[in-house]
N, C-alpha and C positions, 0 to 999 in steps of 0.2 A: 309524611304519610300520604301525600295527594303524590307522590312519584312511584307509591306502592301501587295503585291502583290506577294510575296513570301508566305505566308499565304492559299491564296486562289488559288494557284496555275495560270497558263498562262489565264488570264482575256478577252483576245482580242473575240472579237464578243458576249461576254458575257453580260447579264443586270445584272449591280452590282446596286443593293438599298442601298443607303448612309444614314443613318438617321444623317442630317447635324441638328443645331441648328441655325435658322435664324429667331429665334424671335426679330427681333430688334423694336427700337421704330418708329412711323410712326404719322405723324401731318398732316391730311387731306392726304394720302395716298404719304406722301412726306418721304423718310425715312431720319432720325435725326441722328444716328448714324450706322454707319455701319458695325463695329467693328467685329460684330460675323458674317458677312460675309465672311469678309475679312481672318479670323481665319479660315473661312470652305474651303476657295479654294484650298490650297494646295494637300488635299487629293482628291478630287474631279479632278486638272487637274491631278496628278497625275495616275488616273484611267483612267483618259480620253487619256492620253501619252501613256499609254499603252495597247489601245484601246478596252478597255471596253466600254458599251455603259449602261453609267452612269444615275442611276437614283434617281432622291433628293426625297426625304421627309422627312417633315418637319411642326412646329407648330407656328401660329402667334399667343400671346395675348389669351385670353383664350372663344371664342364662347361656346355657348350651347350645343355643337354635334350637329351643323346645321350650313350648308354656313351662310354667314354672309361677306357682302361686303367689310366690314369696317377692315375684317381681312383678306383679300385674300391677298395669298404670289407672286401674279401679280408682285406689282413692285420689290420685293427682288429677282425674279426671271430675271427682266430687268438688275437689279444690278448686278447683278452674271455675268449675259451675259456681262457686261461690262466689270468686273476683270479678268474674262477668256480668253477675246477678240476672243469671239465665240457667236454665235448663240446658247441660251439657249431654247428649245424647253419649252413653261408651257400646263399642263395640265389643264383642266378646275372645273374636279373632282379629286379625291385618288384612287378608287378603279373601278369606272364606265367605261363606253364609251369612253370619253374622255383620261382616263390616257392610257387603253388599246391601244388605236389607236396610240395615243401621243409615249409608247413605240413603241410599233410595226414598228414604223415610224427611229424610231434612226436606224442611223448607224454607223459602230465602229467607238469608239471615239466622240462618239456626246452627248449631255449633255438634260439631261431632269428636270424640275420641277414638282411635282403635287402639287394640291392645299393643301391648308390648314388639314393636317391629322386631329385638332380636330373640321373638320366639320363631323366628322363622333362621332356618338356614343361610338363605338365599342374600341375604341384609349383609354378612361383613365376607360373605367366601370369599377370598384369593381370584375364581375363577370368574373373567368378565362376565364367561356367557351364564353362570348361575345368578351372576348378582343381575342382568340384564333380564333374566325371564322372570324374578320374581318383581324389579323394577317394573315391567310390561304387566303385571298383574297388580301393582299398587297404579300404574296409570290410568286401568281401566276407571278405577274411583272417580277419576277427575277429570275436570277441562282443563288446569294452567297448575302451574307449583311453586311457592312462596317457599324459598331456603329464610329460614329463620333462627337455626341452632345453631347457635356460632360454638358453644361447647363439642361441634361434630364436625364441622367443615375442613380437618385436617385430616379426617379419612376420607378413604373412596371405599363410599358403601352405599348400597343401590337406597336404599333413601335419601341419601346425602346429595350422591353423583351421576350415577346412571339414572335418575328418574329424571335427573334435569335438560335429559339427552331426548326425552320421549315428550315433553311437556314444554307451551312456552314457559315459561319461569323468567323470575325476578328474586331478587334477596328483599327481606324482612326487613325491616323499620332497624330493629336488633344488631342485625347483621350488618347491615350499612353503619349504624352507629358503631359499632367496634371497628372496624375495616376503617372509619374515618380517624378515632382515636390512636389506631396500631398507626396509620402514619403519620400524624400529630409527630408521635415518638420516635420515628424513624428520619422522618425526610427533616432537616434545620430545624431542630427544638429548640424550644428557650434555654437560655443557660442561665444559669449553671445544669446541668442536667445530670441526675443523681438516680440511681437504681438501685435497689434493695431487692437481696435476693436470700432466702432461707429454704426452711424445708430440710429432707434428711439427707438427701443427697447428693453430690459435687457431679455424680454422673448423670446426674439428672437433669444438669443445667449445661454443660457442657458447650452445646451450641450455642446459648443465647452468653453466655458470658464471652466467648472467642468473636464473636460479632461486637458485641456490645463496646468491647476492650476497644474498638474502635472510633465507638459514636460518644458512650458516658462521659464525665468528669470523673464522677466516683463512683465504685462498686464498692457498699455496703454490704458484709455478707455476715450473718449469723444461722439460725439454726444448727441443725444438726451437721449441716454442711462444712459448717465453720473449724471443725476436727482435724479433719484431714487439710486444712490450711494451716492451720495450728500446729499440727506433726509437720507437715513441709519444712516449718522453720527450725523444729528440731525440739518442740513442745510435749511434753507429757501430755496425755491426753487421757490418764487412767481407762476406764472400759466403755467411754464415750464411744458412739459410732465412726468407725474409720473405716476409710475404703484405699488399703493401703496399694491397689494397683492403680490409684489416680492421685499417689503422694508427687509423682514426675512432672505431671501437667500442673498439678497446683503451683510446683515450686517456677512452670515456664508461665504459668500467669502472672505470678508475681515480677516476675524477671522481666516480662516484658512490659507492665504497669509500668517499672519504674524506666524501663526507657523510652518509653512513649510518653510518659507525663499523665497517663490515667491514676488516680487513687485507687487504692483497692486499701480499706481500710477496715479492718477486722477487731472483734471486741476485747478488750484491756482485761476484761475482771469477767469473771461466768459465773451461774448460778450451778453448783453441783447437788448430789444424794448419793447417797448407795445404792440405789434402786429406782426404777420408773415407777410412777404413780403406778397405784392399785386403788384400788378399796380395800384391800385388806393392812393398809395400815399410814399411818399417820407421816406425809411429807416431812422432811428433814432440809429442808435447802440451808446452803451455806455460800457464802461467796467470797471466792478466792481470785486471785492471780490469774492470768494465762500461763504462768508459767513456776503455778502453786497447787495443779490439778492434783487432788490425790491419788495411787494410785488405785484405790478401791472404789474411787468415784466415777460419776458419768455427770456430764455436763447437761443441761436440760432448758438453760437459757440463758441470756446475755446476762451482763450484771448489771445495777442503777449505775456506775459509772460509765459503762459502753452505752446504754440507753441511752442517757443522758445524751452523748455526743453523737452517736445516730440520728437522735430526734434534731438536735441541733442541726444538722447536713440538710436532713431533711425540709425542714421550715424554711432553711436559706435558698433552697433552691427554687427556678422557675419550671422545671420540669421533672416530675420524682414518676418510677415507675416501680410497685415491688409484686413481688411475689414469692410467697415462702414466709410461715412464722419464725418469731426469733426462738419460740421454744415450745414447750409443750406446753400451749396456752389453754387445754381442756381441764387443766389443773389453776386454783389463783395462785399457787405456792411460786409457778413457773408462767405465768402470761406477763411481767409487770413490762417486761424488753418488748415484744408485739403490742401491748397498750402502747407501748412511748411511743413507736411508730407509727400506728395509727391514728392516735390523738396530732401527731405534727403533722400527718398527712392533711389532717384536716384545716392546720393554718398555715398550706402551701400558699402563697400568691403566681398562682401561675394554673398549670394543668398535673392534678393530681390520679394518678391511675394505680387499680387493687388491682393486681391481676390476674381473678378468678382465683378457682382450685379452694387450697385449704386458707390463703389469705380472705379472700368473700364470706368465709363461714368464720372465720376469726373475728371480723369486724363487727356479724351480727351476732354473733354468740358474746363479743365482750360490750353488747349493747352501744356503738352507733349507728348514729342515722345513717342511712343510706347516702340520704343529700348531701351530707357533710362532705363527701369527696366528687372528684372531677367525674368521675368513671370506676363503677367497679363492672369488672368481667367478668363474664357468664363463663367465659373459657380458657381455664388455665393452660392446658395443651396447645389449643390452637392460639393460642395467644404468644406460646413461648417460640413454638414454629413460627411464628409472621416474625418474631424477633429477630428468631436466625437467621432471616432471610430465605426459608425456604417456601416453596410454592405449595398454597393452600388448594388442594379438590376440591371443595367442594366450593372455592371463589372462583378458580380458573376456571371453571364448567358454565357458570354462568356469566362469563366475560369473554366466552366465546365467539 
């Protein structure tokens, strides 16, 4: 923290602009998870400790570039005030009347929100010189800029990027912690080094598995993704999700695991139904073969015997990195395959890393501790991006 503020030199009477990440999810304007709030306080009291007169922004959900009630960051801004245990000042706009007065109002050490930054246009446009002139009107806010959302820093969007072009700047407590852990996993890991990867889709990972295929020992893979691996080999997959214009690549991953010497080890036995959970009626899981799929079935998570041997991979290893559940863990009919891998993540002896996205909300929805793992990530995208090796905006900007 003393290199946060140390950075920008003595902060006190100062307006530091935080670009925090507080998109969390929200049910009738009730927030569900709170997680990347709670990941954003630190840096923020700590500005505030040192009596800067702190200022959030920040993006909910994704609006048109126009308010939008259903996305005002109102009550995460109530939230905040509550983790603080201070009065959080909210603005009504970003860049208008309101945020102006809203600052103007702070005194050192006092904590500001403004609303929703993508009710404005200007925040994700294409066009430099749009995202620059409304950057130039979030800079008037401030003296310096704190990058803090690590869940944002793989766009270039004028909170993100161009504001850090007008402002001296530093990255967040946050953001340096994740940036420290992405190369933990990149540069000489510990070995055995094991990756878990799920979620619904094979195109989705695409990069980080063609890189990975490099660095891992084993690539663990279930979810929904696991199908179209499954069909590669020549598996029935009854009406399970497949994405059969990525059955080619599946089958050049596998082909090239096995002459490289990487594992790529996919699950024995799956949890099937007729149907995806509803509420309108009663789970039916059954578990069959990989190569006992019905065809009126869909696959919806691993089975205790693939669990089993995942978790096993996982516990042995010194370096485990995942992302992606093994199923549809919002159901208990279909979580038991994501419990086995998060309960072994937690007796890795080495550096254990979630990473972000819907794994983060899996570990606290199926009740662990936070602390129980090495690292969970605020940012699943930009997490998957550092993997691939590609170059992060909203990092390059401030290693300028």
């Amino acid at each position: 923290m003393d290199s946060l503020t140390g950075a920008l030199g003595d902060v006190r009477g100062k307006r530091v602009l935080v670009r925090s990440d507080l998109n969390v999810p929200l049910d009738h304007g009730r927030i569900t998870d709170d997680g990347r709030i709670r990941a954003s306080v630190p840096t923020i009291r700590t500005l505030a400790e040192a009596g800067a007169r702190v200022v959030v922004t920040a993006h909910l959900g994704r609006p048109k570039g126009e308010p939008d009630p259903a996305y005002s960051l109102a009550p995460v801004a109530a939230r905040l005030g509550e983790l603080l245990g201070a009065d959080v000042a909210f603005a009504a706009d970003t860049v208008g009347p309101s945020a102006s007065d809203t600052v103007a109002g702070l005194e050192d050490g006092q904590v500001a929100v403004l609303e929703n930054v993508r009710f404005n246009p200007g925040e994700t446009s294409k066009e430099d010189e749009i995202r620059t002139a409304f950057a130039s009107e979030l800079a008037k806010l401030a003296d310096a800029f704190v990058s803090d959302g690590f869940g944002v820093v793989h766009r270039k969007q004028a909170s993100v990027y161009d504001i850090a072009l007008q402002l001296p700047s530093t990255m967040g407590a946050l953001v340096a912690t994740e940036i420290d852990v992405l190369r933990r996993l990149t540069h000489e890991p510990a070995r055995p080094y094991v990756v878990v990867l799920g979620g619904s889709k094979v195109s989705d990972k695409l990069g980080v598995i063609d890189n990975l295929m490099g660095q891992a020992d084993r690539l663990l893979i279930g979810g929904g993704m696991v199908f179209t691996f499954l069909a590669a080999q020549g598996h029935e997959v009854g009406t399970s999700l497949l994405e059969e214009d990525q059955l080619d690549t599946c089958r050049s991953y596998l082909a090239r695991a096995e002459e490289t010497g990487v594992e790529i080890v996919l699950p024995t036995d799956i949890v099937v139904d007729t149907a995806f959970p509803s509420g309108d009626r009663e789970p039916r899981p059954q578990v069959v073969a990989v190569d006992a799929i019905p065809a009126d079935s869909l696959g919806l998570d691993i089975g205790p015997t693939s669990a089993a041997a995942f978790a096993e991979a996982v516990r042995s290893a010194r370096t485990v990195f995942w992302n992606g559940p093994m199923g549809v863990f919002e159901s208990d009919a279909f979580a038991a395959g994501t419990r086995a891998v998060a309960e072994a993540l937690t007796q890795v002896d080495g550096l254990s890393v979630v990473g972000g996205g819907d794994s983060a909300a899996a570990v606290r929805t199926l009740g662990f501790e936070e602390s129980a793992f090495g690292h969970i990530s605020t940012g699943g995208g930009a997490s998957l991006e550092y993997l691939e090796g590609k170059e992060l905006p909203g990092i390059a900007v401030l290693e300028r």
